[in-house]
N, C-alpha and C positions, 0 to 999 in steps of 0.2 A: 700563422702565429695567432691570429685575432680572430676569436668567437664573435663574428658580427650578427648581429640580429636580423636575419631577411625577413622579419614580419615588419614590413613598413608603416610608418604613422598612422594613415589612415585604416589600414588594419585589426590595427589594435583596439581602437576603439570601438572598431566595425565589432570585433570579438566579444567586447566586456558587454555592447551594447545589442549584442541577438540573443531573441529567447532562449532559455535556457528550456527546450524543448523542442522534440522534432515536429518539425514543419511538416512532416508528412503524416503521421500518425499519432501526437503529441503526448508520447512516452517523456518522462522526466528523466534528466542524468542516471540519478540512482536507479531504476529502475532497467534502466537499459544495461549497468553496471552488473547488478545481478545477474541477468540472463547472461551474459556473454562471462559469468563467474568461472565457469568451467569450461571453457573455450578456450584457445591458444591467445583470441582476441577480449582483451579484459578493459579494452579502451570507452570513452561515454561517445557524447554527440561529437559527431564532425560537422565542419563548418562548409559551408559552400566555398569553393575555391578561388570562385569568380568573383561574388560581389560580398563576401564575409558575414553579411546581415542576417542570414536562417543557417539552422543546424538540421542534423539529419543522423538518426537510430543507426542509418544500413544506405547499402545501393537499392534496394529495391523501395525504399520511401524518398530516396531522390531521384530516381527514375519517375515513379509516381507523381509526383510533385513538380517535375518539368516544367510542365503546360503552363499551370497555371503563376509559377514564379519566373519564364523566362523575362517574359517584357520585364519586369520589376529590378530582376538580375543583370540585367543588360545596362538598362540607365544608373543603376548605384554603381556599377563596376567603372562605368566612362567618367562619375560621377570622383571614385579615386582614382583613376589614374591622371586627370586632371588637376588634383589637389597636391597627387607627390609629386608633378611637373612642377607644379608653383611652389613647393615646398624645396625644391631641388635646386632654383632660382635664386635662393632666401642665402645669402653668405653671412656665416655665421663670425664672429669676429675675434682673431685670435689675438687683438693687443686687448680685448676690455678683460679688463683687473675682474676677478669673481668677489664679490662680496664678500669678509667676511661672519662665518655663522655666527647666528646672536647668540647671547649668553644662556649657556642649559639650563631650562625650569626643572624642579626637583619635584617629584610627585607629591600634591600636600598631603598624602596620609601616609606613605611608607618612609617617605624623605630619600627617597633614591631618584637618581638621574633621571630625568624621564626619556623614554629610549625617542629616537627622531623619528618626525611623523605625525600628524592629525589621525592617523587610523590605528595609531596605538596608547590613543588618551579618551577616556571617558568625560564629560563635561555636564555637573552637574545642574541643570537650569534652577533650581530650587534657591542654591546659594552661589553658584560661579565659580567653583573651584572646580578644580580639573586636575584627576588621578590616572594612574595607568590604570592599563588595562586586567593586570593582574591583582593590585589594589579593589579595581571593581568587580571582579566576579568575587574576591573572596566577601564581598560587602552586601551581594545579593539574596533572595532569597534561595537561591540554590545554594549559594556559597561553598563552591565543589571543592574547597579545599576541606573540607568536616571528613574528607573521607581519608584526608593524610592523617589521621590518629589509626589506621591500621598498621600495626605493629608491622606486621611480616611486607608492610609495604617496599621497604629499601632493597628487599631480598628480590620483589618482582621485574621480571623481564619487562619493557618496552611494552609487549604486545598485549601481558598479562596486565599490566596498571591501565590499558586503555578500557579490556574487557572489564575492568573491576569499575572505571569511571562509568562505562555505558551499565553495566549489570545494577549499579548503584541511581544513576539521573538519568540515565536513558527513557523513553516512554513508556515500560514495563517495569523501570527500575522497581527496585525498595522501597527507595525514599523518595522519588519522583510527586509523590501525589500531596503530602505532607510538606515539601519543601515549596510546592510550589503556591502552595495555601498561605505558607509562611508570609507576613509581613514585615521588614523592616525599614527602618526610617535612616537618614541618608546620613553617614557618619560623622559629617558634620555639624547638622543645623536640625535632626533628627524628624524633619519632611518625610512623609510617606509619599508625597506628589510626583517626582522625577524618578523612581524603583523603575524595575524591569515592567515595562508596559505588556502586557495580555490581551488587554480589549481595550474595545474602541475608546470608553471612555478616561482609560489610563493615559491613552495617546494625546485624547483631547487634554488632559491637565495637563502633559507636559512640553504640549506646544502653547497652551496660556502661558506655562512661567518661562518658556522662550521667549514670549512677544513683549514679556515684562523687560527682561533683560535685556533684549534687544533693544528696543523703545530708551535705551536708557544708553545706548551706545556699545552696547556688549561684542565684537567682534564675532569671537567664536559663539556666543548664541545667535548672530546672524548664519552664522557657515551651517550650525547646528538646522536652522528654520529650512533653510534651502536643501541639505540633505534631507529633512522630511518631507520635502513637495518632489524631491526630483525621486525620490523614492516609492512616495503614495502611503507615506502613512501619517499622511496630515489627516485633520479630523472630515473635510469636506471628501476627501478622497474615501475613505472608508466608509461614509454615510452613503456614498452611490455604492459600492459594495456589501451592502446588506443584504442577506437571503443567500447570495452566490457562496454556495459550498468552500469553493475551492480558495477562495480568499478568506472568509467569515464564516463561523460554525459557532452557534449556543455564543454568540456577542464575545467569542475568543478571535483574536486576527494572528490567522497563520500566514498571511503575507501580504505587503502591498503592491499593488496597481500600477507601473508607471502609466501617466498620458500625459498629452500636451498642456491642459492646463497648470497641471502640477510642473510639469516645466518652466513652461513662462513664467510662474512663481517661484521655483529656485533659481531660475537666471537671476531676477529682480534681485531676490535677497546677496547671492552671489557677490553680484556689483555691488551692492551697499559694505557689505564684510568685506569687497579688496578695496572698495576707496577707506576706509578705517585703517589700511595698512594690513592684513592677512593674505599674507603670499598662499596659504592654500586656498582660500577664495579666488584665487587668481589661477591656480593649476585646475577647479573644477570648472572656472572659465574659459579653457584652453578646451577643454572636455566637449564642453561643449562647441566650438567652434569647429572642433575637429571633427564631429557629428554632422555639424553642418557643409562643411567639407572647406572649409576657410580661412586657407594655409596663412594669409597674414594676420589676422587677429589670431590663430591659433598660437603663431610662434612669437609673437607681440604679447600676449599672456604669458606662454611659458618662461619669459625671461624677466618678467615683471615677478614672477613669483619668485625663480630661484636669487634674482635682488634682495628680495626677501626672506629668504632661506629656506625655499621648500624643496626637501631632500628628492620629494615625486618627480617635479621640476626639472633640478639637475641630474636626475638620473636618466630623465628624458632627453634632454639637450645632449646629455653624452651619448644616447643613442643615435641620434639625429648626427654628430658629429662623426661617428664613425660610418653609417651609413655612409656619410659625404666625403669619407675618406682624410678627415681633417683631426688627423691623431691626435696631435697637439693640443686643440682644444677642449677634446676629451676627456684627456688626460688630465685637462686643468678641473673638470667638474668632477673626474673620481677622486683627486686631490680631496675636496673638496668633501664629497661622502664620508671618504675616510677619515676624515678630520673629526667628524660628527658621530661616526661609528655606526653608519647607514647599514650597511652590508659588506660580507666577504670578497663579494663579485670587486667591488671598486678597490681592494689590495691587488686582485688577481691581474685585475687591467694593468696594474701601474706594474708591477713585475715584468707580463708580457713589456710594456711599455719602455721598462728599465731594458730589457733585453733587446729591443728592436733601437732604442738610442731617441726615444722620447722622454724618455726621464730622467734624470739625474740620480745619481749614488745615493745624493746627499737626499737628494728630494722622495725617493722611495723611503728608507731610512725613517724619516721623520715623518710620512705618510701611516709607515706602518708601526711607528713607537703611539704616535696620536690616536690609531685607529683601535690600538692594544690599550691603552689607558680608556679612551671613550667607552671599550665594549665593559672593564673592569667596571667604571663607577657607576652603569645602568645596570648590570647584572645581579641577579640575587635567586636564591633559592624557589621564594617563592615564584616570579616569573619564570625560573625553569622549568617549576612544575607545572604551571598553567598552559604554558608551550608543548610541555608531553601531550597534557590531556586535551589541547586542541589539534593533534597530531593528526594529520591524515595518513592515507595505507598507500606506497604506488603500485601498479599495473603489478610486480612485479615483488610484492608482500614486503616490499620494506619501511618501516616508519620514518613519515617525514614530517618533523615538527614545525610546529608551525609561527608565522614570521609577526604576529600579531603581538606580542608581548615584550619580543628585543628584539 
C-alpha cells in the first residue's frame, strides 16, 4: 500500500552533498544530458551505489575511476551503515503531541499567504522584510514577468511559454543583456544593495547588510549569513576564487565554492539563528550532522526544528517513521504538512493511511478540507506563472513545474 522511501537518511544527504559532476571525466549534468538527448537513455549523473558521495556520466568513467575512489568508497559506505544502525536504535515517540503550526506570515509585498518553507521566501538584508519568491523575481532586474504582457500568451502551450521565457532571458535571449544592466532598488526602502548579486562585489554588500542585521539580533539574516559560507558565496570565498574561470570570469560569479572553512562558518552562524528560536536553523543543523554521520544530534536537531514548525523537518521525521515501520507516527507529521499546505504527497499518505486503519474518517476529512484551504489562500496567478517558468522537462518530455513558489 505504502510508497516508502528506500533512500535512507544518510543517503540523502550523501546525494544533495556530491559533486554535481562526474568523478571520472568531470562532464556536468547538463552536458551529459544533451548527449544522451537522443538516446533511449535521457538520464544525468548516477551516483555511486556503495558510498553515495561521487557521481559518474557512464560505466566506463566508473570503471575508470575504480582505483583510485575505492579506499574512499569503502570507509564512507561503513561510515553509513553505521549511522542508519544508530539511527534505527533512535525510537521515535508516538504519544508526543506535534506542535502546533505558527501563525501564517503573509508576503509583505503581495499580501498573500506565504507558501511553507524558508526556500520559498526571499529576505531582504537591506530593510528585513521577507517576500515570496514569486513577489522577488517579479522585483528583479530581469523581472520575467514583463514578458506576460504578450497577448497571445494564454493561448500558449506548457512547452511553448517556456521556449518564449528562455528565447526571451535565456543567455541569447532579446532582453537578456538590457535587463540584466537594469538597476533596481528594493521595493521597499528603494536600496540598490541586496538586488540580484552578479559579482564579487555585489555579494560583499549584501553580506555587510547581513552582518548589520544579524549583529542586531536578526534570526533569518543569521540563517541568511550561514547559507552564504555553507554555499561559498561569502566575500572571503570568492576572493580565493579569483582568475579561476570556472567559478569567476571578467569579476562576474557564476558560482560558488563550497570548503571547510566556509562551513565551520555556516555551522557557527546556524547555532546562533536556532538558539534565537528558527526551526530552519535547526533542519540545516540536522544537515549537517547527518554529513558527519551523527545519528543523535542528527535527529536531536530534526525534532527541535519540526517543534518549531519546520515543514523540511516534519517531512523528514515522517520519512524516518515509515522507514521504521511506525505508521502512526507518520501519520501524525503528514497531519501535520497538510494543515500547513506543504505538499500533495502528505494527503496522499493519510488516504493510504485512512485505508489501512491509521487514520480516522474524521481525521482524513479535516486533513484534507485544512490542506484545500492552506493551498487556496497562498495560491495566486502570479506564483503560477512563475512556477511554469521555473518548470523543468522529465526524462520523458513532460513539464514539471516547479515546487519553489507553492
Amino acid at each position: 500500500m505504502y510508497q516508502i522511501d528506500k533512500t535512507k537518511a544518510s543517503e540523502k544527504n550523501a546525494e544533495s552533498d556530491a559533486p554535481a559532476k562526474c568523478a571520472g571525466c568531470g562532464k556536468e549534468p547538463f552536458d551529459v544530458m544533451m548527449e544522451n538527448s537522443s538516446s533511449e537513455n535521457k538520464s544525468s549523473l548516477k551516483r555511486c551505489t556503495a558510498c553515495y558521495s561521487v557521481r559518474y556520466c557512464g560505466v566506463p568513467c566508473q570503471k575508470s575511476h575504480r582505483k583510485a575512489h575505492k579506499k574512499e568508497c569503502k570507509a564512507t559506505a561503513n561510515k553509513r551503515r553505521e549511522f542508519n544502525a544508530a539511527l534505527n536504535s533512535i525510537e521515535l515517540n508516538e504519544d508526543n503531541d506535534l506542535t502546533p503550526p505558527p501563525s501564517p506570515q503573509d508576503c509583505d509585498l503581495c499580501m498573500y499567504r506565504m507558501p511553507p518553507g524558508a526556500r520559498r521566501s526571499k529576505y531582504f538584508a537591506c530593510c528585513g522584510k521577507v517576500v515570496c519568491k514569486a513577489c522577488f523575481g517579479r522585483s528583479t532586474p530581469g523581472n520575467f514577468l514583463d514578458m506576460f504582457g504578450n497577448s497571445n500568451y494564454e493561448n500558449l502551450s506548457q512547452m511553448e511559454r517556456i521556449n518564449l521565457l528562455m528565447s526571451t532571458f535565456g543567455p541569447n535571449g532579446t532582453a537578456s543583456a538590457e535587463k540584466r544592466d537594469e538597476q533596481r532598488g528594493c521595493p521597499f526602502c528603494r536600496s540598490t544593495d541586496d538586488m540580484v548579486p552578479y559579482t564579487i562585489e555585489h555579494h560583499k554588500i549584501r553580506e555587510r547588510c547581513l552582518l548589520l542585521r544579524a549583529n542586531k539580533g536578526d534570526s533569518r539574516a543569521l540563517l541568511e549569513l550561514a547559507c552564504l559560507h555553507k554555499t561559498g558565496y561569502s566575500g572571503d570565498s570568492l576572493d580565493k576564487l579569483k582568475g579561476d574561470r570556472e567559478f569567476i570570469f571578467e569579476g562576474t560569479v557564476r558560482k560558488g565554492k563550497r570548503s571547510p572553512e566556509g562551513d565551520a562558518k555556516a555551522f557557527e552562524y546556524f547555532q546562533k539563528s536556532a538558539a534565537l528560536g528558527n526551526g530552519d536553523a535547526y533542519y540545516y543543523l540536522s544537515e549537517f550532522h547527518r554529513q558527519d554521520y551523527n545519528a543523535a544530534d542528527f535527529f536531536d536537531c530534526l525534532v527541535k526544528a519540526a517543534a518549531l514548525g519546520s515543514v523540511e523537518a516534519h517531512d523528514e521525521l515522517a520519512s524516518l517513521a515509515m522507514e521504521k515501520k511506525q505508521i502512526k507516527v507518520a501519520m501524525k507529521h503528514y497531519q501535520f504538512l497538510a494543515l500547513v499546505g506543504y505538499s500533495k504527497e502528505s494527503t496522499e499518505k493519510l488516504t493510504a493511511g485512512y485505508k489501512d486503519g491509521y487514520v480516522t474518517k474524521e481525521e482524513l476529512a479535516s486533513s484534507l478540507r485544512a490542506y484545500q484551504a492552506a493551498r487556496e489562500e497562498f495560491s495566486s496567478k502570479e506564483r503560477a506563472q512563475m512556477e511554469l517558468m521555473s518548470a523543468g522537462v522529465t526524462s520523458d518530455g513532460k513539464v514539471k513545474p516547479s515546487r519553489m513558489y507553492m
